[in-house]
C-alpha positions in Angstrom: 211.0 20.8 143.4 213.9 23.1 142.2 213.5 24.9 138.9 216.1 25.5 136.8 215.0 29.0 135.1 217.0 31.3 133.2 218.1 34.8 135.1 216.7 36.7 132.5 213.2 35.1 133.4 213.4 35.2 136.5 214.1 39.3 136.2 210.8 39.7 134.6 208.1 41.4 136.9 204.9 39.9 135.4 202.6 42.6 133.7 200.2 43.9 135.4 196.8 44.5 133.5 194.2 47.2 134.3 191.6 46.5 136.9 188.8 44.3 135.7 185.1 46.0 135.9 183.6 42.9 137.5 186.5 42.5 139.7 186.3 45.7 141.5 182.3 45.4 141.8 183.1 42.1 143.6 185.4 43.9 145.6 183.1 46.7 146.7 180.0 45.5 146.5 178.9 48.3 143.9 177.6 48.3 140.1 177.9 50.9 137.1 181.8 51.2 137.6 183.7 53.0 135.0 186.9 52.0 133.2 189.2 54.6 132.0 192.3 52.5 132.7 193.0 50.3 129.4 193.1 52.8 126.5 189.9 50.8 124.8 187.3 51.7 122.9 183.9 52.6 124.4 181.8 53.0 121.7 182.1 49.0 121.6 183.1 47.2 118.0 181.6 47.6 114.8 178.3 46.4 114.4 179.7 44.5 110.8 182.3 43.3 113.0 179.8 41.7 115.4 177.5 40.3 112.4 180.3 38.7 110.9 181.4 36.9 114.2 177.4 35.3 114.3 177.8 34.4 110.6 181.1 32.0 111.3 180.2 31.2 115.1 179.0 27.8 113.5 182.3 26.7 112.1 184.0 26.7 115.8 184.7 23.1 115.7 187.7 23.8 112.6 190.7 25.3 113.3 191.0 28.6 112.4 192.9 29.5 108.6 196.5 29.1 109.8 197.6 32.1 107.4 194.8 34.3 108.4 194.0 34.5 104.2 191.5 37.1 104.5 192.4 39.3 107.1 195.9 39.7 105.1 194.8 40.3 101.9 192.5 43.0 103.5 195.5 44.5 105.3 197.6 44.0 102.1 195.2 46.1 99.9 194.7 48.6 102.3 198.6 49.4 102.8 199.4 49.1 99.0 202.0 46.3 99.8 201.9 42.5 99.5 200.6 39.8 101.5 204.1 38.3 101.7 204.8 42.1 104.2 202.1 41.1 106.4 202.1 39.0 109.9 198.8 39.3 111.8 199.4 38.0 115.7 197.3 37.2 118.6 197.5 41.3 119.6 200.8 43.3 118.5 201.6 41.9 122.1 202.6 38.2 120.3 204.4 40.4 116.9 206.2 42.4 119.9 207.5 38.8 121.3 207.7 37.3 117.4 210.6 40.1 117.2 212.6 39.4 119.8 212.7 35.6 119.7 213.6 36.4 116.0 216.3 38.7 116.1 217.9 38.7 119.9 220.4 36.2 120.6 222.1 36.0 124.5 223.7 39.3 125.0 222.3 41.4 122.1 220.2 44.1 122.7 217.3 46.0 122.1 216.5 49.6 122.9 213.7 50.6 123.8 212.1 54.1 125.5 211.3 54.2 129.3 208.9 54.5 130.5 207.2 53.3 127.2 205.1 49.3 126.7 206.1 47.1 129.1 205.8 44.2 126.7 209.2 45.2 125.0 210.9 44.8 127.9 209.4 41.3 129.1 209.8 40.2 125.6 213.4 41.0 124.9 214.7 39.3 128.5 212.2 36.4 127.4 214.5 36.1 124.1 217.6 35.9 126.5 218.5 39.4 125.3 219.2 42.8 126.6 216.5 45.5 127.1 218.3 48.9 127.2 216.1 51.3 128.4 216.5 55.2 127.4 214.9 57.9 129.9 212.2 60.0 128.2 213.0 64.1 128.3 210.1 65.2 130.4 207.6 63.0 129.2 208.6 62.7 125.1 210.9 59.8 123.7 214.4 61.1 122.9 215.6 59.9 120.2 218.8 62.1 120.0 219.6 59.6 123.0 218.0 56.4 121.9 220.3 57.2 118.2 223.4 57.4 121.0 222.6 54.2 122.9 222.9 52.1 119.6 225.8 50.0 120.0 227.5 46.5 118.2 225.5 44.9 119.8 222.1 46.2 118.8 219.9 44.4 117.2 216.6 46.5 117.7 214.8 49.6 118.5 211.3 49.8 119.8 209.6 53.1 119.5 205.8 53.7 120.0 204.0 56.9 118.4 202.1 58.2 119.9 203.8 57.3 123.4 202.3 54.8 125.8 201.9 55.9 128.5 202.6 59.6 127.9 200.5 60.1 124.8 203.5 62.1 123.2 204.8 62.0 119.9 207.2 62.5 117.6 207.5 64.0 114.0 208.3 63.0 110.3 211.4 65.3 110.4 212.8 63.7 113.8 212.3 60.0 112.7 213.8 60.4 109.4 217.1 62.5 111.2 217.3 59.3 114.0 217.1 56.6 111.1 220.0 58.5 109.4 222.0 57.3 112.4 221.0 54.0 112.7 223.1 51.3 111.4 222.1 49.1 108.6 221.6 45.8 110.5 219.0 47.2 112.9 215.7 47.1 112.9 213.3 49.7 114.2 210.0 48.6 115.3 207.6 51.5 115.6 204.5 50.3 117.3 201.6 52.6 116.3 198.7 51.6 118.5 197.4 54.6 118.7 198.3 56.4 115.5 194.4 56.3 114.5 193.9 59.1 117.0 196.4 61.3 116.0 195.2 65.0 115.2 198.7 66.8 114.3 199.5 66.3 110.4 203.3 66.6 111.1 203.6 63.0 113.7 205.2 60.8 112.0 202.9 57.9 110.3 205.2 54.5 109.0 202.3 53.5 107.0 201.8 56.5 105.2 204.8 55.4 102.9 204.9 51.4 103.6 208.6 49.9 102.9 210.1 53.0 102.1 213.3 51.8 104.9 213.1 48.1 104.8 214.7 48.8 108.7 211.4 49.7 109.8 208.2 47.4 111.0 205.0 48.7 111.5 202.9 47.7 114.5 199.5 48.3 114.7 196.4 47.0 116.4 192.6 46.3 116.4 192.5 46.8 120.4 192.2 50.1 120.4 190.3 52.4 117.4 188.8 49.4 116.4 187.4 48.4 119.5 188.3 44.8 119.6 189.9 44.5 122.6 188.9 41.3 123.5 189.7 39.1 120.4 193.2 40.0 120.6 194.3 40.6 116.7 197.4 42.5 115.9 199.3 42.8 112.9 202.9 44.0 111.2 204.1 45.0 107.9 207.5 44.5 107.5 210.0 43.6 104.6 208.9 40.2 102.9 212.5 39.0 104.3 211.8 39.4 107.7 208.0 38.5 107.8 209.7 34.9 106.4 211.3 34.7 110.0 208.3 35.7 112.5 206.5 32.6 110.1 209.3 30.3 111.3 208.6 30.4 114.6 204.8 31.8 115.0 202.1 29.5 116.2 200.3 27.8 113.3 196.6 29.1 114.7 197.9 32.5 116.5 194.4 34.4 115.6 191.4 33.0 116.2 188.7 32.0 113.6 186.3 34.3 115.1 189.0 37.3 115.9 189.7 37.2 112.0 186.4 37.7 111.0 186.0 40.5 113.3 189.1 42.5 111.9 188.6 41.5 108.7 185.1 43.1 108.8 186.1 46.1 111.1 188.5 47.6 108.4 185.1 47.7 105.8 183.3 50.0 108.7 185.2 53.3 108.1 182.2 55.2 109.3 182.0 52.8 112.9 186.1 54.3 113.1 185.2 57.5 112.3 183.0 58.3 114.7 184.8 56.1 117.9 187.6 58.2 117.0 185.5 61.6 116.9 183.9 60.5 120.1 187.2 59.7 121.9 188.2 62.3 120.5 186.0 65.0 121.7 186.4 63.3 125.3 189.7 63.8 125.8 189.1 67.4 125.1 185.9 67.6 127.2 188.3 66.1 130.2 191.3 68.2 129.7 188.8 71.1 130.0 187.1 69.7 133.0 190.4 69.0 134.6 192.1 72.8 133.9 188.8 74.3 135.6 190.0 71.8 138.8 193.7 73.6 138.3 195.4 70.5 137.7 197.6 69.7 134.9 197.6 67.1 132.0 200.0 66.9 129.6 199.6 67.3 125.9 198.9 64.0 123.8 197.9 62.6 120.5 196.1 59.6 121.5 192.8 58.8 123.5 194.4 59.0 127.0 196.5 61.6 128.5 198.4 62.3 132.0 197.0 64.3 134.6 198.9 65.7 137.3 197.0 64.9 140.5 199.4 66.9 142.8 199.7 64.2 145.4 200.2 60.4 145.7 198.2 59.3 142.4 198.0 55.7 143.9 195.9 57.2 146.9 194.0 59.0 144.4 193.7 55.6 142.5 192.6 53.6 145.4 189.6 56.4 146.1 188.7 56.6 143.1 187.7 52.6 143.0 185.8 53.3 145.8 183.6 55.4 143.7 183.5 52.7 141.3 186.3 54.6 139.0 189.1 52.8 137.5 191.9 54.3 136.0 195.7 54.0 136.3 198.4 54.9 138.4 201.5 55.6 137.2 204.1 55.3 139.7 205.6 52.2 138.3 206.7 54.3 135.3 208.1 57.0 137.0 205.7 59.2 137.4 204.2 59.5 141.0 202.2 61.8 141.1 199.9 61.4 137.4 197.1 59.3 136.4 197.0 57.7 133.1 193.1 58.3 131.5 191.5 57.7 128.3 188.5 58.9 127.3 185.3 57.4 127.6 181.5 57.8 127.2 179.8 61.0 128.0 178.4 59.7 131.4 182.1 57.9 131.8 184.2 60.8 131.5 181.3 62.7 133.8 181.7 60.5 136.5 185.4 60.7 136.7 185.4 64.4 136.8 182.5 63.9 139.8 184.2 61.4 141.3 187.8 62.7 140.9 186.4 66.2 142.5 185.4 64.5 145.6 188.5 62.3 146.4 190.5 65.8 145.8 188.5 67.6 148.4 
């Protein structure tokens, strides 16, 4: 049978998830593996969250609210802005692809950090349009050069603060000198998956001042702080203007019934976020201090993983490290041959990297 497929799909190397726990204890025939690979959340969701996905299990045989009522409203009071600037999505993944179906016609394009998510890139060549990729300087977006690459025939920016998968940043005073340069037809979308783990006061936070440049949509996720990985619930706020167009074309029941009472009940446990971000936290610090004392490098980062210089082939190290039951992530795909992406994890986690780590290194 011959396909007829669009070169812009066909150019799309498929995405390539992080190892699955049960996959590599298949593989190696151990148990009590430990994933640092994903960026999640190991202290586990809220326990309210959990509750309130037994209270509605019962009511699986209804579709879902199509308009996610609750969760909205809940994201619309805690944001100060109206329901009408909210668009929840099946992860910020489906937002990310809501965007560029949206605003990308054939031959527009969209700029976009590299290395940075890979999702912008499948996404805008998914649209039909162009993904123009800017190098990072060293490992921290640039964008001096990103404000350079916009051309007529931009139609958005993709940023992410903090970085994935650098963990770098960038400030109030930098964003706000780059939006000066951008035209008035284009849109920035700066996805903030990780911004709950951010430590410096001066990174730059879009939701600290919602709609103040009607340019700008705000990404965020419950995937990460939130520890909700696995029911997939994103959301944006944006003008009320362009939130009418992602409604045009997104899927009537995009978040799950069950995924929407989780958020929704998640962003009424500030304690359960408070102390998975303390505890992340404090393991990123325990690892960078583990990892110094080993003489290797990681570079500086505002969210719950970082990159450590391994000093040889990190995709060797990778491969060892499974066979110690460790998974974390290589990153020679983004440029960086030589680093490991790792997030933090439980005590005992972040212990048996360091042990395990130590004894593929010697």
């Amino acid at each position: 049978m011959k396909l007829n497929v669009p070169d812009s799909i066909l150019s799309i190397k498929p995405y390539e998830p992080g190892k699955p726990v049960d996959e590599l204890e298949r593989e190696y025939g151990i148990s009590e593996s430990v994933k640092l690979a994903s960026n999640e959340n190991p202290c586990g969701p809220s326990p309210m969250a959990m509750e309130a996905v037994r209270a509605n299990i019962h009511g699986m045989n209804r579709y879902p609210d199509g308009g996610a009522y609750r969760l909205t409203a809940r994201l619309a009071e805690k944001f100060s802005v109206q329901p009408e600037n909210v668009v929840v999505g099946n992860g910020s993944d489906d937002l990310i692809a809501l965007l560029a179906h949206s605003f990308l016609k054939p031959g527009s394009e969209a700029l976009m950090p590299f290395p940075s998510f890979l999702m912008y890139e499948i996404s805008v060549k998914a649209a039909g349009g162009v993904p123009v990729k800017v190098p990072l300087d060293n490992v921290s977006i640039d964008l001096s050069a990103l404000a350079r690459g916009i051309t007529e025939k931009t139609a958005l920016v993709f940023l992410t603060n903090p970085n994935n998968p650098t963990g770098s940043w960038f400030s109030r005073n930098d964003f706000q000198r780059f939006m000066e340069k951008v035209p008035g037809d284009v849109l920035v979308v700066v996805d903030e998956a990780y911004i709950e783990f951010v430590r410096k006061e001066e990174v730059y936070n879009s939701l600290a001042s919602p709609l103040s440049d009607r340019r700008v949509i705000s990404l965020r996720t419950f995937s990460k702080a939130y520890g909700l990985a696995g029911f997939r619930v994103g959301y944006g706020i944006m003008a009320a203007e362009v939130a009418a167009i992602l409604h045009r074309i997104r899927q009537p029941f995009n978040v799950n019934a069950l995924a929407q009472a989780a958020a929704t009940a998640a962003l009424d446990d500030a304690e359960h976020l408070e102390k998975s971000v303390a505890a992340m936290q404090q393991g990123v610090d325990f690892l960078e201090r583990e990892l110094a004392a080993m003489g290797l490098v990681t570079h500086p980062t505002q969210a719950n993983f970082f990159l450590v210089d391994v000093d040889t082939d990190a995709a060797a190290v990778f491969q060892k490290l499974l066979t110690h039951g460790v998974i974390v992530r290589a990153m020679g795909a983004y440029g960086f041959d030589t680093c490991l992406r790792v997030n933090a994890g439980l005590e005992k986690e972040n212990r048996a990297f360091i042990a395990a780590l130590k004894k593929v290194l010697a």
